[in-house]
PAMIDREN-361475 format. One record per atom (N, C-alpha, C): residue in one letter; y negated, z negated, x negated. Coordinates in steps of 0.2 Angstrom, whole numbers, padded with zeros to 4 digits, always signed. Layout:
BEGIN
AYZX
...
//
This chain:
BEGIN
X-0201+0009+0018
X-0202+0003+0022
X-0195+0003+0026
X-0194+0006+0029
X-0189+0008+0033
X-0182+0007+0030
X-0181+0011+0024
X-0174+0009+0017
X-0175+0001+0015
X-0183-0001+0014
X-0181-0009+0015
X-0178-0014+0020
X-0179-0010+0025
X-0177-0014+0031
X-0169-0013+0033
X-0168-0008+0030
X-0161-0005+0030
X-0154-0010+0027
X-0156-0010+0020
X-0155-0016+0013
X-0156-0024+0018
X-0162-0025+0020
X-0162-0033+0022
X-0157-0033+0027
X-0155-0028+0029
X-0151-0029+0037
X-0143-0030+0034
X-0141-0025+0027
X-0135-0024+0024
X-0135-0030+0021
X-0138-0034+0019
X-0137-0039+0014
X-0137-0046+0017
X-0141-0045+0026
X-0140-0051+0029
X-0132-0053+0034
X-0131-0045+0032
X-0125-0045+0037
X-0118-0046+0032
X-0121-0044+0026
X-0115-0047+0021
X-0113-0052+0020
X-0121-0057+0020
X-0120-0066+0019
X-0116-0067+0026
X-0116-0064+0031
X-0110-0066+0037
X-0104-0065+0035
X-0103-0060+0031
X-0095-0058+0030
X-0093-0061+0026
X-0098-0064+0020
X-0094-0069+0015
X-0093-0076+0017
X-0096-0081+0023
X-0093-0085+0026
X-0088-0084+0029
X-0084-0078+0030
X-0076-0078+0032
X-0073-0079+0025
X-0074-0078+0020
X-0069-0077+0014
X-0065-0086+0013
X-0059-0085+0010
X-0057-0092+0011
X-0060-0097+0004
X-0062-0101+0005
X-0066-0105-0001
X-0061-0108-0005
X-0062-0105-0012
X-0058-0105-0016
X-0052-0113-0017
X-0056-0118-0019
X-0054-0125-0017
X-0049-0125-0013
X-0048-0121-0007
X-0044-0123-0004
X-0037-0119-0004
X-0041-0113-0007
X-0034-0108-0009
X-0030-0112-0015
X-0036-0114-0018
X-0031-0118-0024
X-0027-0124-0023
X-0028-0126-0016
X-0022-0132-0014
X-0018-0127-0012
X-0015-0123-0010
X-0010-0121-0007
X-0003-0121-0014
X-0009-0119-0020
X-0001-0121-0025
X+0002-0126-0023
X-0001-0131-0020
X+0005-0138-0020
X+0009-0140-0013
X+0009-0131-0010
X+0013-0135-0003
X+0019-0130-0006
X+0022-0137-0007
X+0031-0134-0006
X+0034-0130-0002
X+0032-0131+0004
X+0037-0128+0010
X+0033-0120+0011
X+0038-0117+0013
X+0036-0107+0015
X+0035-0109+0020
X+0036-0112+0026
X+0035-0111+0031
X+0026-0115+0034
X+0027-0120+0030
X+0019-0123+0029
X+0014-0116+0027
X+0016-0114+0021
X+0013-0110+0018
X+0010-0104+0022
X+0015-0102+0026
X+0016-0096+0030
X+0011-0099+0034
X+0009-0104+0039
X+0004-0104+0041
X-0002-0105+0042
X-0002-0108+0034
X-0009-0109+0033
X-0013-0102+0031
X-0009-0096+0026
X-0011-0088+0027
X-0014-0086+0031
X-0009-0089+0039
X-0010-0085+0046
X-0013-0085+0049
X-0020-0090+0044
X-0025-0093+0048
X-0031-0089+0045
X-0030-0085+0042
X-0034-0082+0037
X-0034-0074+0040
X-0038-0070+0035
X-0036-0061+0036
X-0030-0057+0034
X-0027-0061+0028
X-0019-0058+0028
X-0014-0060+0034
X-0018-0066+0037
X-0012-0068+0041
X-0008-0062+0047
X-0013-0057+0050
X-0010-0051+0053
X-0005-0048+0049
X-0004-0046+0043
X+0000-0042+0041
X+0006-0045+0036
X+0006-0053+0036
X+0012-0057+0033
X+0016-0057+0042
X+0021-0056+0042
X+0026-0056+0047
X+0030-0064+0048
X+0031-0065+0042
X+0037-0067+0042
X+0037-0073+0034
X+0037-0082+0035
X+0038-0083+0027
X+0040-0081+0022
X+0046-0077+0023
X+0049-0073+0017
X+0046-0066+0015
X+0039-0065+0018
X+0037-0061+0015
X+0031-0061+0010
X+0032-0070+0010
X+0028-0073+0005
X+0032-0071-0004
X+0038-0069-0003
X+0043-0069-0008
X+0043-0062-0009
X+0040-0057-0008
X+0042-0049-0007
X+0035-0047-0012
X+0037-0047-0017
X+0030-0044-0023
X+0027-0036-0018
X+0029-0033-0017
X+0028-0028-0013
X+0025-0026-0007
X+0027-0031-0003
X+0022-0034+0002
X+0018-0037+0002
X+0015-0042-0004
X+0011-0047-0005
X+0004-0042-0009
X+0007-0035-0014
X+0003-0031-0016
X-0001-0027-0009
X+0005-0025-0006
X+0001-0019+0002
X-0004-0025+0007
X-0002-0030+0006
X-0006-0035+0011
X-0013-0035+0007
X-0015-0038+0001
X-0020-0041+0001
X-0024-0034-0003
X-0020-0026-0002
X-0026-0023-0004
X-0029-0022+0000
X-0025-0022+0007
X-0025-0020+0015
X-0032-0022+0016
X-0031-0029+0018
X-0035-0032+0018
X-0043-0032+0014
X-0043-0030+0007
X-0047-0027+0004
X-0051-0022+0007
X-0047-0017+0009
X-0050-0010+0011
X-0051-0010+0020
X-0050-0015+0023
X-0054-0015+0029
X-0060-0021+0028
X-0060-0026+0024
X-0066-0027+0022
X-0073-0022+0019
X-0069-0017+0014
X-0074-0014+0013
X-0078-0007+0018
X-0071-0005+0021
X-0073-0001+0027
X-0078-0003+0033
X-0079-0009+0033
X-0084-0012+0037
X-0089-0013+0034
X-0090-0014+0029
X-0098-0013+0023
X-0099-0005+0022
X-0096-0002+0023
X-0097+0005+0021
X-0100+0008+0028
X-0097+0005+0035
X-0100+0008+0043
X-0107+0005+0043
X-0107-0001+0041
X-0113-0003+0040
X-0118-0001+0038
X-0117+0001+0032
X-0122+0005+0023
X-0121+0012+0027
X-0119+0017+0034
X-0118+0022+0033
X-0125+0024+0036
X-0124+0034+0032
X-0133+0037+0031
X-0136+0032+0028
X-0138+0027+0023
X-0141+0025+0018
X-0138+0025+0011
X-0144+0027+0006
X-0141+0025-0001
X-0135+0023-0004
X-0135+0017-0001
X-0131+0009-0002
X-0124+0013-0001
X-0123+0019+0006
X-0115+0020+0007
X-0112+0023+0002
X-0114+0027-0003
X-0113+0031-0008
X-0109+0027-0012
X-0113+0023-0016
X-0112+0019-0020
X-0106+0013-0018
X-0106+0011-0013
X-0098+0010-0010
X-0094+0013-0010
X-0095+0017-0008
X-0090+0023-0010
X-0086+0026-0017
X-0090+0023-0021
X-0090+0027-0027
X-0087+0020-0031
X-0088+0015-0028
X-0086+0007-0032
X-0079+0008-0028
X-0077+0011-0023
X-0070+0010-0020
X-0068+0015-0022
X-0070+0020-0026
X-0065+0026-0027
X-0062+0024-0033
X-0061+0021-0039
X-0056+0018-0043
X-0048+0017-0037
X-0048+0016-0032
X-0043+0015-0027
X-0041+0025-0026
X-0045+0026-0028
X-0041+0035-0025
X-0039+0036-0031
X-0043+0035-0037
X-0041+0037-0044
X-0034+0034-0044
X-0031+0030-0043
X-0026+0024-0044
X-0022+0029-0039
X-0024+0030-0034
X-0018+0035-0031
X-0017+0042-0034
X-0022+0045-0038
X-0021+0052-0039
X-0017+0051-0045
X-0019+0046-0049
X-0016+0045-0055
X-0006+0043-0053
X-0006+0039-0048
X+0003+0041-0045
X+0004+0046-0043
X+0001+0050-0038
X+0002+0057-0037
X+0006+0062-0044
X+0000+0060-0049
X+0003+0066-0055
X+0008+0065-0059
X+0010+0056-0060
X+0016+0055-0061
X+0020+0055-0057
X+0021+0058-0050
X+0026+0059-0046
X+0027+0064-0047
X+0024+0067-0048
X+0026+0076-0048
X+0028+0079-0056
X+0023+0075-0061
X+0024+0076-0068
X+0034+0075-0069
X+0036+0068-0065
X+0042+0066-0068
X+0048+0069-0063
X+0044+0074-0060
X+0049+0075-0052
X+0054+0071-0049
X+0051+0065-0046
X+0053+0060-0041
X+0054+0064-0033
X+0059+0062-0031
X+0064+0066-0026
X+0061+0062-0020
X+0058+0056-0020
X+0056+0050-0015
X+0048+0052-0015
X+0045+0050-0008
X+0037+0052-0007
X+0035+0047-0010
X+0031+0049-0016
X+0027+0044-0019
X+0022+0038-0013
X+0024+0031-0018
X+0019+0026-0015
X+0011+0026-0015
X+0007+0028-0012
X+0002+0024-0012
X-0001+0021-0010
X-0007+0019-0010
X-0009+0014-0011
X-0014+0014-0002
X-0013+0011+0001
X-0015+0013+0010
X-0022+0013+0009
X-0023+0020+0009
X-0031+0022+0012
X-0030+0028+0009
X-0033+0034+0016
X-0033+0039+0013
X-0039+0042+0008
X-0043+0039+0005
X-0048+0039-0001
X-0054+0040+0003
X-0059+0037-0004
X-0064+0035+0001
X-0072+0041-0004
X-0070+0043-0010
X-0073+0050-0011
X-0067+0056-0012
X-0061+0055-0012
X-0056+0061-0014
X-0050+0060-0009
X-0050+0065-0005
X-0044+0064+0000
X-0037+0063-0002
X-0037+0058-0005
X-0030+0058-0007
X-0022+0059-0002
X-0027+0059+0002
X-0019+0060+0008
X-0017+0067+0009
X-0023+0072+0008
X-0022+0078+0008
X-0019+0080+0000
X-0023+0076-0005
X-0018+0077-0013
X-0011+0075-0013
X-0010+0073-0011
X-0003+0068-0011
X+0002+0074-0008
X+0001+0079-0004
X+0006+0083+0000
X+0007+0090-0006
X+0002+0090-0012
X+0004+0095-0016
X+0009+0095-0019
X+0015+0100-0019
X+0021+0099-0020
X+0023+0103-0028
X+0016+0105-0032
X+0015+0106-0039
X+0010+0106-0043
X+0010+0102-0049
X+0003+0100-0053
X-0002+0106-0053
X+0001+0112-0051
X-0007+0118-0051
X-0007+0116-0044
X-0005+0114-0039
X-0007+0115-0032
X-0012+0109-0032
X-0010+0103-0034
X-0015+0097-0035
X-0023+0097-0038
X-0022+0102-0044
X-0027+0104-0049
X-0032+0106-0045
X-0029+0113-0041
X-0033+0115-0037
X-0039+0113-0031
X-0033+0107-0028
X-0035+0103-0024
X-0041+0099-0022
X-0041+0095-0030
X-0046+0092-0033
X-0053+0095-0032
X-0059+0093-0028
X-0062+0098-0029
X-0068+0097-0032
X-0067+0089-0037
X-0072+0087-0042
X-0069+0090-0049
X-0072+0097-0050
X-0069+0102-0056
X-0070+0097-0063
X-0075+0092-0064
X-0074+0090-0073
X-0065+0084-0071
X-0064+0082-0065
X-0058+0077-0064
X-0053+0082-0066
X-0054+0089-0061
X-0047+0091-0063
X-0047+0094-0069
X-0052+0097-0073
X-0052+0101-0081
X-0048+0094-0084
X-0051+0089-0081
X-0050+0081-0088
X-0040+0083-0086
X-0039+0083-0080
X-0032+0081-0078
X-0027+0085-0083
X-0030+0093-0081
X-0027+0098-0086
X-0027+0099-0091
X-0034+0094-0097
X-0031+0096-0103
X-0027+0090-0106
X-0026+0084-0101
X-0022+0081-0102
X-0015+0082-0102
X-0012+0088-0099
X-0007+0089-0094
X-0006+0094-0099
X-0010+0098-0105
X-0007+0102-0109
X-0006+0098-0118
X-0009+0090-0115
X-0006+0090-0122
X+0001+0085-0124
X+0002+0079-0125
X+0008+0077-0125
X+0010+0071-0120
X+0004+0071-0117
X+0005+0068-0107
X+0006+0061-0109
X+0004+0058-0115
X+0004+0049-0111
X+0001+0047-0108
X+0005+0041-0106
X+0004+0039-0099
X-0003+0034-0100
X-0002+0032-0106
X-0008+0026-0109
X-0016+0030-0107
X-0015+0036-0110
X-0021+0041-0111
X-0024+0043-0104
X-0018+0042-0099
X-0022+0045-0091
X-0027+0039-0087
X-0023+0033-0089
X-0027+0029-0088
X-0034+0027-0092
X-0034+0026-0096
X-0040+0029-0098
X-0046+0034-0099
X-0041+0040-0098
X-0048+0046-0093
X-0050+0043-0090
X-0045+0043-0082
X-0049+0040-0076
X-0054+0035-0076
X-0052+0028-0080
X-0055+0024-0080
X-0061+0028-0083
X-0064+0031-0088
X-0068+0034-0090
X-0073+0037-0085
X-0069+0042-0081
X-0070+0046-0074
X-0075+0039-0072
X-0074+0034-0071
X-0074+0030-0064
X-0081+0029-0067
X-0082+0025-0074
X-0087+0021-0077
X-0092+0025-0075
X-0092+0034-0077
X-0096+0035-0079
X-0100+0037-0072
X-0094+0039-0067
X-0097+0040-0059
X-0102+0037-0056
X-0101+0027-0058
X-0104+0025-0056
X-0108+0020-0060
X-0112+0021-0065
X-0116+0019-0069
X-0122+0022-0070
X-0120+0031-0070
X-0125+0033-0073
X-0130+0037-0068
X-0129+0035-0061
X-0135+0036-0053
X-0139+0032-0055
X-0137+0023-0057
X-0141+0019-0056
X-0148+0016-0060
X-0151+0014-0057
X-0159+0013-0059
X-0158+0006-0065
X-0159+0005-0072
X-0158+0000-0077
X-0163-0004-0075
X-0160-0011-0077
X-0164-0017-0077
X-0164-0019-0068
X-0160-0016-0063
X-0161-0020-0057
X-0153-0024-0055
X-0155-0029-0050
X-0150-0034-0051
X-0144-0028-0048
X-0144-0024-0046
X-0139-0019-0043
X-0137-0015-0049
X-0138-0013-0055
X-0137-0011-0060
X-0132-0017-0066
X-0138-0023-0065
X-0133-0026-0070
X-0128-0031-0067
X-0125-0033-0058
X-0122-0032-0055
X-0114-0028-0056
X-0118-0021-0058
X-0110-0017-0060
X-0108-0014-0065
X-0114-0017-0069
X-0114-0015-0080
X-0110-0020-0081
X-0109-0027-0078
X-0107-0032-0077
X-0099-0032-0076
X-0098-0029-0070
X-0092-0027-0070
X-0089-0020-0072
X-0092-0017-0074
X-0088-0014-0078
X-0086-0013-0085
X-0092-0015-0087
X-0086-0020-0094
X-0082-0026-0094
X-0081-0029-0087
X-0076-0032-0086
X-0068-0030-0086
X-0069-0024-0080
X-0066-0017-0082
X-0062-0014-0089
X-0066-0012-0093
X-0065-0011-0098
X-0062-0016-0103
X-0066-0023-0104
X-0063-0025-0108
X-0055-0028-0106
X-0053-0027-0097
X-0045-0027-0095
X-0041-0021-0097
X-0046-0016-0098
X-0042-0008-0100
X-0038-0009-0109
X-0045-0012-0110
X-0042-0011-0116
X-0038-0017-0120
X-0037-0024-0115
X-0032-0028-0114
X-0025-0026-0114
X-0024-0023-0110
X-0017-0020-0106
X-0017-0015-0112
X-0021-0011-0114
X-0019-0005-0118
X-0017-0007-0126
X-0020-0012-0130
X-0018-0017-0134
X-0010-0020-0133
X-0009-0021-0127
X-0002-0026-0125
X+0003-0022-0125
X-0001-0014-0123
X+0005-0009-0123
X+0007-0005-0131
X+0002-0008-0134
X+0004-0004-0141
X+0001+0001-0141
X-0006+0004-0137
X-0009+0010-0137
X-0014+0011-0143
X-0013+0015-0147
X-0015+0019-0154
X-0024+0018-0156
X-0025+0015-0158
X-0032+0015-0159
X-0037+0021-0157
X-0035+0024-0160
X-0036+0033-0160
X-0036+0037-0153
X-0032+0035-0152
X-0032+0038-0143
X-0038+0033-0138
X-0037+0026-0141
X-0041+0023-0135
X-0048+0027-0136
X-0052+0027-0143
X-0058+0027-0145
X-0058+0037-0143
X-0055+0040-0143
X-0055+0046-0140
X-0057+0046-0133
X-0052+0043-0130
X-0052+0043-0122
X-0058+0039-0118
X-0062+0034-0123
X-0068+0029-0119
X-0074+0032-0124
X-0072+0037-0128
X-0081+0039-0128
X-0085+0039-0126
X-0090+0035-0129
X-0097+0035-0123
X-0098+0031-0120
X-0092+0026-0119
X-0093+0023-0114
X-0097+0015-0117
X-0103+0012-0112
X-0108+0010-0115
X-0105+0000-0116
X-0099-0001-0121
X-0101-0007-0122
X-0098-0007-0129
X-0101-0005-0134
X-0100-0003-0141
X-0097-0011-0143
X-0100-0016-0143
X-0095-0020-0146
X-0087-0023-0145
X-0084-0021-0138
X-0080-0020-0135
X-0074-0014-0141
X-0078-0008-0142
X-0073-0003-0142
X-0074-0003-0151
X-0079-0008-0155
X-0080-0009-0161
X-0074-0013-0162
X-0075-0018-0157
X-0065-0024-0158
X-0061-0020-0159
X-0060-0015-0153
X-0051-0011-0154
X-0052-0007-0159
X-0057-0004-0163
X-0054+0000-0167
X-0056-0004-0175
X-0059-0012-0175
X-0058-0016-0181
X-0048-0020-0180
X-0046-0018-0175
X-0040-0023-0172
X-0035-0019-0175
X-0028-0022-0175
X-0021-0019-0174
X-0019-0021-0168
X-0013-0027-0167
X-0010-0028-0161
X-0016-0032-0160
X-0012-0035-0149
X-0018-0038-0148
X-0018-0046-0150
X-0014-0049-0151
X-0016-0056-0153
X-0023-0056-0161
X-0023-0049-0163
X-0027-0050-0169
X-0035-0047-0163
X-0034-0042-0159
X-0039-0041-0154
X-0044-0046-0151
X-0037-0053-0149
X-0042-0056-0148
X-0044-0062-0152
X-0042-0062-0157
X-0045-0065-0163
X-0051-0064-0163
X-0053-0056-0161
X-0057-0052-0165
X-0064-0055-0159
X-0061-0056-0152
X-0065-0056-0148
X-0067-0063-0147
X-0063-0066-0152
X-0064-0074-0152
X-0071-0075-0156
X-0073-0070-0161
X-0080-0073-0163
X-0086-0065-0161
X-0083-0065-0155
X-0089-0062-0152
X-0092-0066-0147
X-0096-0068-0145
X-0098-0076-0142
X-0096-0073-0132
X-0099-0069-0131
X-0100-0067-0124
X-0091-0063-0123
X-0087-0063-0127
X-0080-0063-0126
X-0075-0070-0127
X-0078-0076-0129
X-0073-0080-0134
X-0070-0085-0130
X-0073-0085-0122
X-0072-0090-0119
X-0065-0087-0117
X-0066-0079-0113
X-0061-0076-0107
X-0055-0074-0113
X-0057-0075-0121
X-0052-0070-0125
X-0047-0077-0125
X-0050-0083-0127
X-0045-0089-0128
X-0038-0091-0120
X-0044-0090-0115
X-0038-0090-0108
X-0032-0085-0107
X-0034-0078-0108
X-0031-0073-0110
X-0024-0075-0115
X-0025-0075-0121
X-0020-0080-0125
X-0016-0084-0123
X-0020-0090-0120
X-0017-0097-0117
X-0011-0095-0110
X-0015-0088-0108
X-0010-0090-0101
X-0005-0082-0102
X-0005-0080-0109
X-0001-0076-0109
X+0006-0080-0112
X+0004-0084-0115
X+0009-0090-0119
X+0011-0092-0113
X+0009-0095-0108
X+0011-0101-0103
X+0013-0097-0097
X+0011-0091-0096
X+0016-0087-0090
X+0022-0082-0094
X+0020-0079-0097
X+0023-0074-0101
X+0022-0066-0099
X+0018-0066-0091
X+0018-0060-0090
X+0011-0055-0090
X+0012-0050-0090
X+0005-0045-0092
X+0000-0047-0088
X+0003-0048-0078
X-0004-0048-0076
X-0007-0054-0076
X-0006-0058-0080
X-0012-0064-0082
X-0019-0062-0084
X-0017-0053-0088
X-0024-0051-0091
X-0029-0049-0085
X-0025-0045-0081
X-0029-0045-0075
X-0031-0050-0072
X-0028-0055-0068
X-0032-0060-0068
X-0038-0065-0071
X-0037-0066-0077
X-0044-0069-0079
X-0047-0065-0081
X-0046-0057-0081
X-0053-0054-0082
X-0056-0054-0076
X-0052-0052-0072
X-0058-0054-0063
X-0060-0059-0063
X-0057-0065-0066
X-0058-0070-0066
X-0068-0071-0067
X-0066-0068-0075
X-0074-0066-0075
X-0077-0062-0071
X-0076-0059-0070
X-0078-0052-0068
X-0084-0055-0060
X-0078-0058-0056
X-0082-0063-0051
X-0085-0066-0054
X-0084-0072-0056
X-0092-0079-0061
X-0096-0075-0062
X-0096-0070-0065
X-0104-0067-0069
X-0108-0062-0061
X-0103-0060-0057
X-0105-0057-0051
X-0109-0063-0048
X-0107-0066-0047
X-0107-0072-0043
X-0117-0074-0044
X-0116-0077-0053
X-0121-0079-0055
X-0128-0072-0054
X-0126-0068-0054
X-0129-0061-0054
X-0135-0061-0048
X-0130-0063-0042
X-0131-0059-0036
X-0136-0067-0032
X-0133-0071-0035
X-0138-0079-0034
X-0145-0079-0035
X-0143-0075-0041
X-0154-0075-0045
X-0155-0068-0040
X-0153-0065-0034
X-0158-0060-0030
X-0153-0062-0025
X-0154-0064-0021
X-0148-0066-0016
X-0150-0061-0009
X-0155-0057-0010
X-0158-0054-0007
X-0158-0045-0006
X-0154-0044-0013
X-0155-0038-0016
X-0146-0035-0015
X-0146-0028-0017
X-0140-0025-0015
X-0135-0027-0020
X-0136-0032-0024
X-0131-0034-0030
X-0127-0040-0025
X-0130-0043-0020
X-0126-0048-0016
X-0120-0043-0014
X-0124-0036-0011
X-0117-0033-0006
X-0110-0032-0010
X-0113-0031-0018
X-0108-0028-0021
X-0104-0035-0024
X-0107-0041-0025
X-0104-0044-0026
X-0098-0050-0023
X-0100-0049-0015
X-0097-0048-0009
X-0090-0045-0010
X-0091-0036-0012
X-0084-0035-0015
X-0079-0038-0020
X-0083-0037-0023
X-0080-0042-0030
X-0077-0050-0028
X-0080-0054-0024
X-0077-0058-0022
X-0071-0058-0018
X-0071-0052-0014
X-0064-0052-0010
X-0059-0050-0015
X-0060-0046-0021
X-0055-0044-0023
X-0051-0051-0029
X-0057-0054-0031
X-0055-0059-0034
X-0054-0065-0028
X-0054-0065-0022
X-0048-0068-0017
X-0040-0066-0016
X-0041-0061-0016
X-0034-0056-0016
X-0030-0059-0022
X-0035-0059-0028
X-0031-0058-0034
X-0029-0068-0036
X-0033-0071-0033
X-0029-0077-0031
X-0025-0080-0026
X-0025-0076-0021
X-0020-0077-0017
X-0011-0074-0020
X-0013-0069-0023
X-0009-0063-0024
X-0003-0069-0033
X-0010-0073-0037
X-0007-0077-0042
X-0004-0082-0038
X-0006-0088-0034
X-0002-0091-0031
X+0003-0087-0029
X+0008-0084-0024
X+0013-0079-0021
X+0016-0079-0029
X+0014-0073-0034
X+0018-0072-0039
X+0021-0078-0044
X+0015-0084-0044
X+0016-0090-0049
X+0023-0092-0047
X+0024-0092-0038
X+0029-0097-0035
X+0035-0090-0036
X+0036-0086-0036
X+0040-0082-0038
X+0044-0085-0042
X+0039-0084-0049
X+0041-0084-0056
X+0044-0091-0058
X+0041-0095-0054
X+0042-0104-0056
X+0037-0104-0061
X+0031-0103-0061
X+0025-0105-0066
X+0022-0112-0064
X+0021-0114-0068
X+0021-0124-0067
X+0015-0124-0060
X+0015-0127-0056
X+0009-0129-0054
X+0002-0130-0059
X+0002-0135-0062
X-0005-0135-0066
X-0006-0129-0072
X-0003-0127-0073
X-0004-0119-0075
X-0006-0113-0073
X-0004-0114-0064
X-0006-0111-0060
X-0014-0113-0055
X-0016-0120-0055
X-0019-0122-0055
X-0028-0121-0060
X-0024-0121-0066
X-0030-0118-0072
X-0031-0110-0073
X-0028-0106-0069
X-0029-0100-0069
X-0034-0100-0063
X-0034-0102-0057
X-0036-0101-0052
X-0044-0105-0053
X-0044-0110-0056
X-0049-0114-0057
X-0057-0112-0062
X-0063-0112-0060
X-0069-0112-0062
X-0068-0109-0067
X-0070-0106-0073
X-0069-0104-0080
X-0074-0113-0083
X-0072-0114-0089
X-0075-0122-0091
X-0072-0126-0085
X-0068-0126-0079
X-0068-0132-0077
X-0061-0138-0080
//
C-alpha cells in the first residue's frame, strides 16, 4: 500500500516536471530564427538558458554537448531525490549509469593511449560507479582494481588482453548496460516494455554506428550475445556494409520506417550523428505511446527521461544543423513527428 502511494506521488510529481519541458513545435521554430542573438534569448528562457553565457556559445560544439547533458543530469538528479529509499531509485540509477559507462569507457582510452592532458568527462560523478574516484587511476591495473563490479572489470580485462578495439569496447559496455537493466525487471509491465522499448532502440543505434564504422560482423555478434532482440542481430549478421543493413531492415516492417530516415538523412546531412538522432527519434515516439496507455504507471517516470533526452538531442540538431549549414527543411524533417 504504502509502495503504491510512493509510485502515485513519483509519477504525479513527474507529470509536473514534464510541463517545464520545451514543447517540441516550438523548438522546431527556432530553426528559422536567423539572428544568434534572437536565438540566444529565446534558449535563455528555458533550462539551458543558465549555462549558455554568451550567443557565441550557440556556435561551440563542445559547449552545446556539456550544456544540454548538464541539464540532463540535474533533471534526472531531481527524480532520483524524489524516487529515494524506493524501488523506483535503483532503477534510475541504473537507466543513468550508461553516463558512467561512457566515462569509464574515456577513462580507459585515456590511459590505454597515454594522454598527457586530464581526460574529459562527462559532468557527473556517476550515479552507480564513482567515476570521479576512477578517473584519478594513473594505471589500467589501478582502474581494474578500482571497479568494484568484478564481471565490468574481468569484461574490461579480457578486453585489454586481446587486440583492444575500440568498436568491441563499446559494445561490451553497451552489453554490460542492457543486461543491468532488463533483466531485475518484472515482463509484461508497462515499465518493462517502457525500457525493452528503448533498449533496442539502443541497440539498433549501436549497431548503426558499428555498420558505419566497418565493424566485422563477427565481433559484433560475439560482443551482443544474448542480447534479446534476435531479429536485429539476425540483420547484422545476414548484412555486409550498412546501406545493405538497411536494406535489410527495410523489409523488416517494425524497422522500415526509422531504416528509410536513417538513409535519407545520412544522404541530406552527410554526418554520423544523424543515426543518433532518429533513433531517439524513435526511441521517444514509442516511449511516449508506451507511457500514455498507463499514464499512471512508473513507465511515465521513465519516459519523462527519455523525453528530456530527446529535447537535448533536438536542441543539440538545431545548434549543429546551423553549424554545418544543413538546409532549414532538412533540419526541420529530422525534428519533426516520424510520418509527419
Amino acid at each position: 500500500m504504502l509502495r503504491n502511494a510512493k509510485i502515485k506521488y513519483l509519477v504525479v510529481r513527474t507529470h509536473g516536471l514534464s510541463s517545464h519541458l520545451i514543447d517540441p513545435s516550438e523548438l522546431r521554430s527556432w530553426i528559422f530564427i536567423e539572428d544568434d542573438r534572437a536565438l540566444f534569448d529565446k534558449i535563455s528562457q528555458t533550462s539551458y538558458g543558465g549555462f549558455f553565457e554568451k550567443p557565441e556559445d550557440l556556435s561551440d560544439p563542445v559547449k552545446i554537448g556539456e550544456v544540454t547533458m548538464r541539464v540532463n543530469f540535474i533533471r534526472a538528479n531531481k527524480l532520483i531525490s524524489i524516487a529515494r529509499a524506493s524501488p523506483l531509485e535503483n532503477i534510475l540509477r541504473v537507466y543513468m549509469s550508461k553516463y558512467d559507462l561512457e566515462n569509464i569507457r574515456r577513462i580507459v582510452f585515456s590511459l590505454l593511449f597515454g594522454r598527457l592532458e586530464r581526460v574529459s568527462l562527462l559532468p557527473h560523478p556517476g550515479y552507480l560507479y564513482d567515476t570521479a574516484k576512477l578517473s584519478k587511476a594513473e594505471r589500467l591495473e589501478d582502474l581494474l582494481d578500482l571497479i568494484e563490479e568484478r564481471k565490468l572489470s574481468s569484461l574490461i580485462s579480457n578486453w585489454l588482453s586481446g587486440d583492444r578495439n575500440t568498436s568491441e569496447l563499446d559494445l561490451i559496455l553497451t552489453k554490460v548496460y542492457i543486461d543491468s537493466l532488463i533483466k531485475p525487471l518484472k515482463r509484461g509491465t508497462p515499465l518493462y516494455e517502457i525500457i525493452r522499448s528503448y533498449l533496442e532502440n539502443m541497440t539498433l543505434g549501436l549497431l548503426l554506428k558499428a555498420k558505419y564504422l566497418g565493424v566485422s560482423n563477427d565481433l559484433i555478434i560475439r560482443a551482443l550475445s544474448g542480447v534479446p532482440f534476435k531479429k536485429l542481430l539476425e540483420a547484422v549478421s545476414q548484412s555486409g556494409d550498412l546501406p545493405d543493413f538497411l536494406d535489410k531492415l527495410l523489409n523488416i516492417a517494425p524497422y522500415r520506417e526509422v531504416s528509410v530516415e536513417v538513409r535519407d538523412s545520412l544522404r541530406d546531412v552527410g554526418e554520423p550523428w544523424v543515426i543518433e538522432h532518429s533513433v531517439l527519434k524513435r526511441a521517444y515516439t514509442e516511449a511516449v505511446r508506451i507511457s500514455m496507455m498507463s499514464p499512471m504507471s512508473e513507465a511515465y517516470i521513465l519516459s519523462y527521461l527519455i523525453s528530456s533526452e530527446w529535447e537535448s538531442q533536438s536542441l543539440r540538431t538545431v545548434l549543429f544543423g546551423r553549424i554545418s549549414g544543413v538546409s532549414k527543411d532538412t533540419l526541420y524533417q529530422l525534428l519533426s513527428p516520424r510520418g509527419e
